[in-house]
N, C-alpha and C positions, 0 to 999 in steps of 0.2 A: 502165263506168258508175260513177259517186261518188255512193253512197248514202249514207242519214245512221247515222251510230254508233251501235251496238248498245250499249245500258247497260242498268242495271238498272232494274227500276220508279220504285225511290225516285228516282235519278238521273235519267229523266225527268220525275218529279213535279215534281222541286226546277228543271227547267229550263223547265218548262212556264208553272210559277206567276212565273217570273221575263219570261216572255214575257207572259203575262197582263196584267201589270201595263203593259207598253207599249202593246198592245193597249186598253186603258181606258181611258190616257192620249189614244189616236190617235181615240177614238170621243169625249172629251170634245173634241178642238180639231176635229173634225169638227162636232158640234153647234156648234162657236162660230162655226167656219165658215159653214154653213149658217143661222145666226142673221145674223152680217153680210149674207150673201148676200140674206136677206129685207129689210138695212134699205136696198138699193140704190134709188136714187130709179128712176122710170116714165117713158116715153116715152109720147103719147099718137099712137095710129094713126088719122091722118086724112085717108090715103090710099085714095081705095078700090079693092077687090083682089077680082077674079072668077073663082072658080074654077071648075072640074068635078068632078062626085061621082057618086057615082050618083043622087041626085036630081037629076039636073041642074043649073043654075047655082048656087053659094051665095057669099054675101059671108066675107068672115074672121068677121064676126059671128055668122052663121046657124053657121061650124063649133063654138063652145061650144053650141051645141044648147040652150040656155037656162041654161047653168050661169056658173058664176064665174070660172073657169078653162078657159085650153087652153094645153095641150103639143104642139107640133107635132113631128113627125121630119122633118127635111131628109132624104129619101130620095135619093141619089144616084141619078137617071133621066134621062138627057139626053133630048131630042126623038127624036134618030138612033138610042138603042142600041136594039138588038132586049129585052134582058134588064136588071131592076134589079142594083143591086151587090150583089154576094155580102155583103162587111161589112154595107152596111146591111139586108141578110135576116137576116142571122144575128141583128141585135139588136132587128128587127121578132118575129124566131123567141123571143127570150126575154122578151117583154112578156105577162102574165098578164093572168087575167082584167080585163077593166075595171072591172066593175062597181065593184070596190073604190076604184076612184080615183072614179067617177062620185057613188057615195054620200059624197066628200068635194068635190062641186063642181067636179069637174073632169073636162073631157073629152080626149082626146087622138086623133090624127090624122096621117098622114104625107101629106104633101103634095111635088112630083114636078112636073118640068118638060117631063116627056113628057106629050104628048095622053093624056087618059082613053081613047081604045080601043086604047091599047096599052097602057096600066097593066092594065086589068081583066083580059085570059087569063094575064098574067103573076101577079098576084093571085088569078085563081083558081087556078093551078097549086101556087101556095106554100099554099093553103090558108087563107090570111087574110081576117080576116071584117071588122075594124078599117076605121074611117073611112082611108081615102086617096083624095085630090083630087088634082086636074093644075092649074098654074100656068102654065100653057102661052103662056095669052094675056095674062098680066100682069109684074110686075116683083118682084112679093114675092121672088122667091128671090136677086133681087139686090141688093135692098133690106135684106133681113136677111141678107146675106154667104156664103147657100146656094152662089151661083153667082159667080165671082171671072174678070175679063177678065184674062187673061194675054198679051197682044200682041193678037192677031188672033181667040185663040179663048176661050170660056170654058169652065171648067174646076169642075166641082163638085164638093161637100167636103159632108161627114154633119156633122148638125148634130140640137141643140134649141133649139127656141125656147119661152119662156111669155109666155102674156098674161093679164091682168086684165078681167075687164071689169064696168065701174059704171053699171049701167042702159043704156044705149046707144054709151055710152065707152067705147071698148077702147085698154089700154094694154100695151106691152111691157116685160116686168120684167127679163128676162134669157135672153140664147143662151148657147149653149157647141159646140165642136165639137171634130173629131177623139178626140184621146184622154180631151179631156171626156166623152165617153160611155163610156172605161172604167169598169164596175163598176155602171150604171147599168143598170136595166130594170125592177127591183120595184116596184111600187105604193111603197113607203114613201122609195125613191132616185128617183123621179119627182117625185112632191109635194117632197121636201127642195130641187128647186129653182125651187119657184114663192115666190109673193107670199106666200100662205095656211099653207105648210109644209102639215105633217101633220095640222094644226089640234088639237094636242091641247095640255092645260093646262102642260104644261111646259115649251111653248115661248116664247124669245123673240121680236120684242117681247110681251109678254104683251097676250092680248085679241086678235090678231090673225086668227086663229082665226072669231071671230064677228064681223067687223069689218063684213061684208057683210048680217047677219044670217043668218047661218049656225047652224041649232038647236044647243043646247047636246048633244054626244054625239056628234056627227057623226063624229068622226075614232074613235071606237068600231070594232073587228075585227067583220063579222059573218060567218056562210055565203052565198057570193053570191048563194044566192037566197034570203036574208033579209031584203037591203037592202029600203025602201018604194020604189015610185017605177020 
């Protein structure tokens, strides 16, 4: 095994702070990144799309639950499999509390093209409590590139999606897939790729943030069960 080189304190200091500095550099073109990301123009969804939930039937609209935002997970679940994908468990397994994203307007959801009563004992085995819906009986998963024809069959691929939504207009801001979701799962790398961001004063475009009327503070850290609401 090639382990890394044993130096002295100082000498990893001096190497340390030299990595630092890239590291700083990598989190500023990150922000610039995710600043572009938010100035991408909207697609307006005006198709309608009926799911299954455990409330039974909801529109794409009812899944923001009243908020400004939703992040969907393209959960890899076909119709036929008995069981959801391992990858996409593993990064339903590292998504935290909500509440944090919820207090900044934004709800999130995995959504699944297998029938709802084959989602839910598989759901309650993993122990997840998080909105997920079946798109069983519509086209959203192939609409937003969830589910891809490959000759004869199709073929599904882990995904996010975000959407916006303005009063009763719901708009799509931006997917990503595959290795798009490396490094992804915290409340703060969730928001970084919606419309809204993390809605704090330091981001670009400036104002964005409150654009919706969103109270001034919102993107404020609280203990989850501090948030109001």
């Amino acid at each position: 095994m090639s382990l890394p080189e044993i130096v002295t304190r100082a000498h990893w200091r001096a190497a340390r702070e030299a990595l630092l500095a890239k590291e700083k550099a990598a989190t500023r073109a990150r922000d610039a990144l995710n600043a572009e990301r938010r100035g991408l123009p909207m697609v307006e969804v005006d198709k309608e799309y009926v799911f299954e939930g455990g409330d039974g039937k909801a529109t794409l609209f009812d899944l923001f639950e009243g908020r400004d935002q939703l992040v969907v997970h393209h959960f890899m679940f076909a119709p036929e499999w008995e069981e959801g994908c391992r990858g996409c468990s593993a990064f339903l397994d590292q998504i935290g509390h909500l509440a944090h994203l919820r207090a900044r307007g934004t709800s999130f959801a995995a959504v699944s093209r297998a029938p709802y009563p084959r989602i839910l004992p598989f759901k309650a085995r993993m122990g997840w409590t998080l909105p997920w819906y079946s798109s069983y009986l519509n086209d959203f998963n192939t609409d937003f590139d969830a589910t891809l024809q490959h000759g004869d069959e199709p073929v599904e691929r882990s995904g996010l999606s975000c959407f916006l939504r303005d009063h009763e207009r719901v708009f799509h801001t931006y997917s990503t897939y595959g290795r798009g979701l490396d490094g992804i799962g915290s409340t703060t790398s969730l928001l970084d790729l919606t419309a809204l961001g993390r809605q704090e004063p330091w981001e670009e475009p400036e104002g964005r943030g409150s654009a919706l009327g969103a109270p001034v503070g919102r993107g404020t850290v609280r203990y989850h069960d501090e948030y109001e609401g």
